[in-house]
C-alpha positions in Angstrom: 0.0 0.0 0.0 2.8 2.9 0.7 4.6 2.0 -2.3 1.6 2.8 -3.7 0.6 6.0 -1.9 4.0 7.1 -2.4 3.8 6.9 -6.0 6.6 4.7 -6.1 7.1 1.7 -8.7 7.0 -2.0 -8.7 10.6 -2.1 -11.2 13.2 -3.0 -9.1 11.2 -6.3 -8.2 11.4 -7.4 -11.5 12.0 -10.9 -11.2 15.2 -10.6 -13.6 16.8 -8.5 -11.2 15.8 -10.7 -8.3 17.7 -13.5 -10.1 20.7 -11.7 -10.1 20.8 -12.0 -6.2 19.3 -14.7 -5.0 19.1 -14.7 -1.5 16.2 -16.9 -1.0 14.5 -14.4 1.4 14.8 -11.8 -1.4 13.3 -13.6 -4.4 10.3 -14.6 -1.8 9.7 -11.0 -0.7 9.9 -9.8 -4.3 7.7 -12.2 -5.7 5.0 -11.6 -2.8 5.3 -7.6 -4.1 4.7 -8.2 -7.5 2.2 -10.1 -6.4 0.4 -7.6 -4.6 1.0 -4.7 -6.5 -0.8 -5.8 -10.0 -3.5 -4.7 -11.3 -2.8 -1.2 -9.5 -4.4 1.8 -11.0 -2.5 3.7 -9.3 1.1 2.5 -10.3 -0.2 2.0 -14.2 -1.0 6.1 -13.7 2.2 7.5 -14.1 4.3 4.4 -15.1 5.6 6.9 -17.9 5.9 9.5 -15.6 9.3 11.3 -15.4 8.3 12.2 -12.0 11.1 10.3 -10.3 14.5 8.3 -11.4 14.1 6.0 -8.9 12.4 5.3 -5.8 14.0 5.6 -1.8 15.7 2.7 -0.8 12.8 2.2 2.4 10.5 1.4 -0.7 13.3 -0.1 -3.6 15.3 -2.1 -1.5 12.2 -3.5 0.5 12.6 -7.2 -1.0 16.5 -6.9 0.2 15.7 -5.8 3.7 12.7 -8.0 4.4 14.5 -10.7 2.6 17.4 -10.9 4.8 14.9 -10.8 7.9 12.9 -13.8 5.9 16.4 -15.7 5.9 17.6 -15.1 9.7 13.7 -15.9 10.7 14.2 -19.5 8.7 17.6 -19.6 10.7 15.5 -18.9 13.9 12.5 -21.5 13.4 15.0 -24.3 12.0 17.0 -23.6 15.8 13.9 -23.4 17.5 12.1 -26.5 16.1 15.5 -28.8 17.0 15.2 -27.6 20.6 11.9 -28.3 20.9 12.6 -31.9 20.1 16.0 -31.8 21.8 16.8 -33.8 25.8 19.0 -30.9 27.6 18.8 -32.2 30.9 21.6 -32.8 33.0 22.9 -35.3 34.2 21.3 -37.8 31.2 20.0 -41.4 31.1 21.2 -43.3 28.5 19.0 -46.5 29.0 20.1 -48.0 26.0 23.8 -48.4 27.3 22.0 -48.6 30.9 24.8 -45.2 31.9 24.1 -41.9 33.3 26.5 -39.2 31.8 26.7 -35.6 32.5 26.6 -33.4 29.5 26.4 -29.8 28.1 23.2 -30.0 26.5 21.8 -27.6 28.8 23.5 -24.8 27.6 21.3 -22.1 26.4 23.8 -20.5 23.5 21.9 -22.0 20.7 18.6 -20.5 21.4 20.5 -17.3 22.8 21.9 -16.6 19.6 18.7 -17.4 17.8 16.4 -15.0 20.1 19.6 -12.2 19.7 19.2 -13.1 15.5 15.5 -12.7 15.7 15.7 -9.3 17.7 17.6 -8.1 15.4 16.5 -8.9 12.7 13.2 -7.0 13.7 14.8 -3.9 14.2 15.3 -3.0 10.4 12.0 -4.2 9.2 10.3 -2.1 12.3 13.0 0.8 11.2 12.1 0.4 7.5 8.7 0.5 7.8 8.6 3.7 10.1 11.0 5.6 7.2 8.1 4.3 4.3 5.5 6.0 7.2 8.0 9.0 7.3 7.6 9.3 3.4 3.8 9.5 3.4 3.4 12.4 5.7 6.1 14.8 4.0 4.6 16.9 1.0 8.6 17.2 0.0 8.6 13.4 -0.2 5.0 11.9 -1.1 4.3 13.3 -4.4 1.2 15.1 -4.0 -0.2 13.8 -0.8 -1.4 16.5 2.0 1.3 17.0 4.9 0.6 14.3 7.8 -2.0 13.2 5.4 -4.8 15.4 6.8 -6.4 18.3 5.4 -6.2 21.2 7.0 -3.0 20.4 8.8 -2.3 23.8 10.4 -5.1 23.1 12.3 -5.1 19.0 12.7 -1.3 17.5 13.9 -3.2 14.3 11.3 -0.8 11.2 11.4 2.1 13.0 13.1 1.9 11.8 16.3 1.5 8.2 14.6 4.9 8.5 13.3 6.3 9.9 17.0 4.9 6.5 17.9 7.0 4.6 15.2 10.0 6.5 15.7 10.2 5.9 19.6 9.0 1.9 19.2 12.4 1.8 16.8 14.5 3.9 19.1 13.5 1.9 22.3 14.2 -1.4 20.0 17.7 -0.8 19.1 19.0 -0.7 22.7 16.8 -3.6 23.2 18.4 -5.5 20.2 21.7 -5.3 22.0 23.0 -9.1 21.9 23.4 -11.0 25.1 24.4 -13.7 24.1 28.3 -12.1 23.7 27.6 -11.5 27.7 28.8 -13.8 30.2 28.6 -13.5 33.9 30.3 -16.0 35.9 28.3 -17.8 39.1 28.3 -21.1 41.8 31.8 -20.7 42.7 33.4 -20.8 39.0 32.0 -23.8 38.2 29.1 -21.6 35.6 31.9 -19.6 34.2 30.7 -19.5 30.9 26.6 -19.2 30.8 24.5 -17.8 27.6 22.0 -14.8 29.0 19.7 -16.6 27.0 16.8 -15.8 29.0 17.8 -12.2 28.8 17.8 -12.7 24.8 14.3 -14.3 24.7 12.8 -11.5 26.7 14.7 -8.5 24.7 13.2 -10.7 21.8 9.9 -10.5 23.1 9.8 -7.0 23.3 11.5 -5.8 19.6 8.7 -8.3 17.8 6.0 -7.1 20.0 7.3 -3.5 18.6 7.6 -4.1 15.2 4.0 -5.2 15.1 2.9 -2.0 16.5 5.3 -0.1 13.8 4.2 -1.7 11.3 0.6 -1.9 12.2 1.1 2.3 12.1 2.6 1.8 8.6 -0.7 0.3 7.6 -3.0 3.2 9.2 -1.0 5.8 7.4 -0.9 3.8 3.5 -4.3 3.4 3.8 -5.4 7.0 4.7 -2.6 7.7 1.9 -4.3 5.5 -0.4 -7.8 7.3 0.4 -6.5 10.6 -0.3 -5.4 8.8 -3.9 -9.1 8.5 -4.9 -10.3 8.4 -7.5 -7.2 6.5 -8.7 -7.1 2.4 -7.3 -5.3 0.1 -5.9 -4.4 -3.5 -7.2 -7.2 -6.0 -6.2 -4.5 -7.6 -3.0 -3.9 -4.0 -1.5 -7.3 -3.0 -2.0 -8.5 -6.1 0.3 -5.8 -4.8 3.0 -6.9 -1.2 2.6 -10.8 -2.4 2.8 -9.9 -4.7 5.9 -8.4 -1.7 7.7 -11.3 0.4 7.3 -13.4 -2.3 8.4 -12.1 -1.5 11.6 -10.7 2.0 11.6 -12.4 5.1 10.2 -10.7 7.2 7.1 -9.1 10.3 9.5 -11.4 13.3 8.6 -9.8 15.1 11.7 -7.8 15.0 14.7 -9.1 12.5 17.0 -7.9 10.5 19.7 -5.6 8.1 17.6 -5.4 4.8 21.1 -8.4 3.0 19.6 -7.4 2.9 15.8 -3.6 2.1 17.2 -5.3 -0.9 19.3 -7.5 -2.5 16.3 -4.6 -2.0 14.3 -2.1 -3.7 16.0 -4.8 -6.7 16.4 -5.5 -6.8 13.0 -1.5 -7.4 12.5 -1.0 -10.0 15.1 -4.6 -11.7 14.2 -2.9 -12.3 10.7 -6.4 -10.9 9.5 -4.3 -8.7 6.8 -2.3 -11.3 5.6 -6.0 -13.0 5.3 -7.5 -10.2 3.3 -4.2 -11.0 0.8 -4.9 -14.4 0.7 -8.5 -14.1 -0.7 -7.4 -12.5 -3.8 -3.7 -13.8 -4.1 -3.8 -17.1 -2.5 -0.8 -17.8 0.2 2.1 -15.5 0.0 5.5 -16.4 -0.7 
């Protein structure tokens, strides 16, 4: 939807280019936008258009940075699903040989270094998306569309406050994405002289995700409003069922309002996976 909004192009993910580079992660994400983005009215409206060389990296180099976080996430679900299976007890049985031996495998350092990889991995695609939110609400930047996408913004602050929101959620998150896994504190008399923070990881984890959910649930609020201030010109048929699914449960913005209860049923609607729902309908499964 912002590439959209922004008047920005659907080029660089040709799939020739992809080729060129391919990162797994990459060709996926590209795929999924080229995907998305036909049929659009709004892109086919000034595909000739000299208006621009080339679009800002937060919406060109979207299938490289969402890619890489698609690859590290694979990374993070392929540790994840061996632990789950895994015996890390200590000491261990070994009925088989009828022997009891004591082992390492309760070390934490393989989940600690997934939970570090998965916070930050979340910190470019929250800091990504609040830049493509950025975009929208600068008349230097968007290409026509109202500052803070609001009319009447001398006297309405419109989505401004939304992107405060985004830009302290990515803030906060990049202290939070700190590894601690390369942390060790020693403990019980130097026999734990080497231990993996990994609970420390998993919670920082926790908290960056749970972030870049609300940032990019804020991305959404502001692309649709965006794309609403398009009109008449349309969006492809997949954004359109995004855009639609959003204002099934958030108003179009006429004027400043408390901005908690579109935030909340935002943020629900990300987590829910009701968007990625919406996209299915019309595209099948994503990439």
């Amino acid at each position: 939807m912002t590439i959209e909004a922004a008047l920005g192009t659907d080029a660089p993910f040709d799939e020739r280019l992809q080729r060129l580079r391919p990162h797994p992660g990459q060709g996926a994400s590209a795929s999924n936008l080229r995907r998305l983005l036909a049929g659009s009215s709004i892109l086919e409206s000034h595909r000739a258009s000299p208006h621009l060389v080339q679009d800002a990296y937060s919406l060109r180099c979207a299938p490289q940075v969402h890619g890489a976080a698609r690859d590290v996430l694979a990374f993070v679900r392929s540790v994840l699903s061996i632990e789950a299976g895994s015996v890390s007890d200590n000491p261990i049985v070994l009925p088989q040989d009828d022997e009891i031996r004591s082992g390492g495998n309760f070390h934490g350092m393989p989940v600690a270094i997934a939970c570090d990889a998965m916070a930050a991995t979340a910190v470019p695609l929250a800091s990504i998306s609040e830049r493509r939110l950025y975009r929208l609400l600068d008349p230097n930047l968007s290409n026509g569309l109202p500052a803070f996408l609001v009319h009447g913004s001398g006297l309405n602050s419109g989505f401004m406050l939304v992107q405060y929101t985004a830009a302290s959620l990515v803030s906060e998150s990049k202290s939070l994405a700190h590894p601690a896994s390369v942390d060790s504190i020693v403990s019980s008399a130097g026999q734990e002289d080497h231990v993996s923070m990994g609970m420390t990881a998993a919670r920082h984890a926790r908290e960056v995700v749970a972030n870049a959910e609300i940032v990019l649930a804020l991305e959404a609020l502001a692309a649709a409003q965006a794309l609403d201030l398009r009109a008449p010109l349309a969006p492809g048929p997949a954004t359109r069922a995004v855009h639609d699914g959003i204002r099934a449960a958030v108003p179009f913005f006429q004027a400043d309002r408390e901005f908690g209860p579109d935030i909340e049923a935002a943020v629900s609607l990300i987590r829910e996976g009701a968007l990625l729902e919406a996209v299915g309908s019309i595209t099948g499964p994503l990439d």
